[in-house]
N, C-alpha and C positions, 0 to 999 in steps of 0.2 A: 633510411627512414626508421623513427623508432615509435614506440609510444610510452609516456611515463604519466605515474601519478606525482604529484608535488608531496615534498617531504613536510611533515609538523612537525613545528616545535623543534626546529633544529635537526631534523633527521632527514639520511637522504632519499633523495626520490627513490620510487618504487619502481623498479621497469615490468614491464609488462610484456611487448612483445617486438620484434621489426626484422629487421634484416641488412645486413651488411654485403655489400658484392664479394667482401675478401674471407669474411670468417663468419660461422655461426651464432647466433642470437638465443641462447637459451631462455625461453620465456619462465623456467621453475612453476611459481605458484599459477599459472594460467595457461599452462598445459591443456592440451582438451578443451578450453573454452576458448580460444583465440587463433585465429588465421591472417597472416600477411598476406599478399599481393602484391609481390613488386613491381609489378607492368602497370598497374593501376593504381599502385601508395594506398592501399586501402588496407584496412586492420577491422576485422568484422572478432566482434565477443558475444559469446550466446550463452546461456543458462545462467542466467544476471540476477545477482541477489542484492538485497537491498545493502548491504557491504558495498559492494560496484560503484553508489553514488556517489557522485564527486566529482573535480575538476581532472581530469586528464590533458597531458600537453604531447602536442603530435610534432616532432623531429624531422625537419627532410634537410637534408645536405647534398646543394648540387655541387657541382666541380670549383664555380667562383662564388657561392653565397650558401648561408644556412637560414632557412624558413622554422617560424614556430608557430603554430595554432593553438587554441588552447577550446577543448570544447567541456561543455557541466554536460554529468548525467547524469537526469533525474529519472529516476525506479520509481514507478508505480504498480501493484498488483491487484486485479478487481477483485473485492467481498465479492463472498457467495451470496445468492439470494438469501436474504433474512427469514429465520423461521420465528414463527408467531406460537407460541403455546400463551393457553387463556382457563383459568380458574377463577371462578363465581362463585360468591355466596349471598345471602342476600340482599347484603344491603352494597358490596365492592364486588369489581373482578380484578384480580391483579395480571394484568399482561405483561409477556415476558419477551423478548427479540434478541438473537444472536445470529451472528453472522461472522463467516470464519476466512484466513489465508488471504487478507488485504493489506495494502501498504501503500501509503505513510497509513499512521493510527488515522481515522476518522470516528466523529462522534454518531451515536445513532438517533436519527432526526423522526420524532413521533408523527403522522396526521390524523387527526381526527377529521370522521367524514359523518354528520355537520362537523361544522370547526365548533369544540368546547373550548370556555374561558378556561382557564386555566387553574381555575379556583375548583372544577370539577374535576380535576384529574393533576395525578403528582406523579415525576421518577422520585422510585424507591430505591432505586437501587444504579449504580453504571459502573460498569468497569471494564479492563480488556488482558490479555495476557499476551505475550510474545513469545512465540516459539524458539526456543532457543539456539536449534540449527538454522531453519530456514528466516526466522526475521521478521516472519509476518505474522502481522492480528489477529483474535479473535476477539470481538466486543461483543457486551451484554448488557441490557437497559430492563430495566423492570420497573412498569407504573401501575399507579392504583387510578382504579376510577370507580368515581361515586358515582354507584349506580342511581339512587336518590334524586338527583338532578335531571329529569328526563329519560325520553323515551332510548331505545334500542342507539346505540350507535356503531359505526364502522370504523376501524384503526386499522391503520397500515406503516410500514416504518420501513425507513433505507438509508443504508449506508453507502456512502460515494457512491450514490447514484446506480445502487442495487435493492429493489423494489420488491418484498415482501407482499403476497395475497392479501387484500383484503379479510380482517376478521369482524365478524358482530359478535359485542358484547349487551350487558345489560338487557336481555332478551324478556325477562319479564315483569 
């Protein structure tokens, strides 16, 4: 039994890990992160970075037939809870939300509590940056909002479904 990634573009597969009953399997690049099991055909990988995803194809060769599986992994990492920083002046506050070490990219999704039109409140600003060893997000959204339009309101904001405190703006 083995495990391979498929080659692109013309190049050849990757091997990753397995085992042979006659000769050693050197796994090289996935040293430390991967274990066979030959009693069981199992190939377990841990400390998975967003690199890892992709099609992998799983090898078994019995005495009269060869088996191929082929299974996707998908890498997901959760955002940290969103933090809220909030500056006012008289007549705007500009809210700010970042939130760090998630993956895939997600956008940061604003709520106002009441719900404002939209016409009361604008992103000034979004963006994100990718670490460049580990792979994962950090995003940033900055809105303004007209405090002019109504009383006191509540804003909260989360990314992939990581949920920043409630802030009140427009307090006076």
């Amino acid at each position: 039994m083995y495990v391979q990634r498929p080659g692109s573009n013309g190049n050849n597969p990757r091997f990753i890990n397995g085992y042979h009953t006659k000769k050693r399997l050197d796994p090289k690049e996935y040293t430390n992160r991967t274990h066979v099991d030959p009693r069981q055909r199992t190939m377990k990988l841990w400390s998975i970075l967003p690199s890892d995803e992709g099609l992998y194809e799983c090898h078994i060769q019995y005495q009269t037939k060869k088996k191929q599986e082929n299974i996707q992994l998908n890498v997901t990492a959760n955002y940290s809870i969103p933090i809220v920083t909030v500056a006012c002046d008289n007549v705007s506050c500009l809210v700010t939300c970042s939130s760090d070490s998630g993956y895939p990219r997600r956008d940061i999704e604003w709520s106002p509590n009441p719900p404002l039109n939209q016409s009361h409140w604008r992103v000034v600003n979004s963006s994100d940056v990718t670490d460049p060893v580990s792979m994962l997000f950090s995003v940033y959204s900055s809105i303004s909002v007209n405090c002019s339009s109504g009383p006191r309101l509540n804003l909260s904001c989360n990314v992939g479904g990581a949920l920043s405190q409630e802030h009140t703006v427009c307090e006076y």
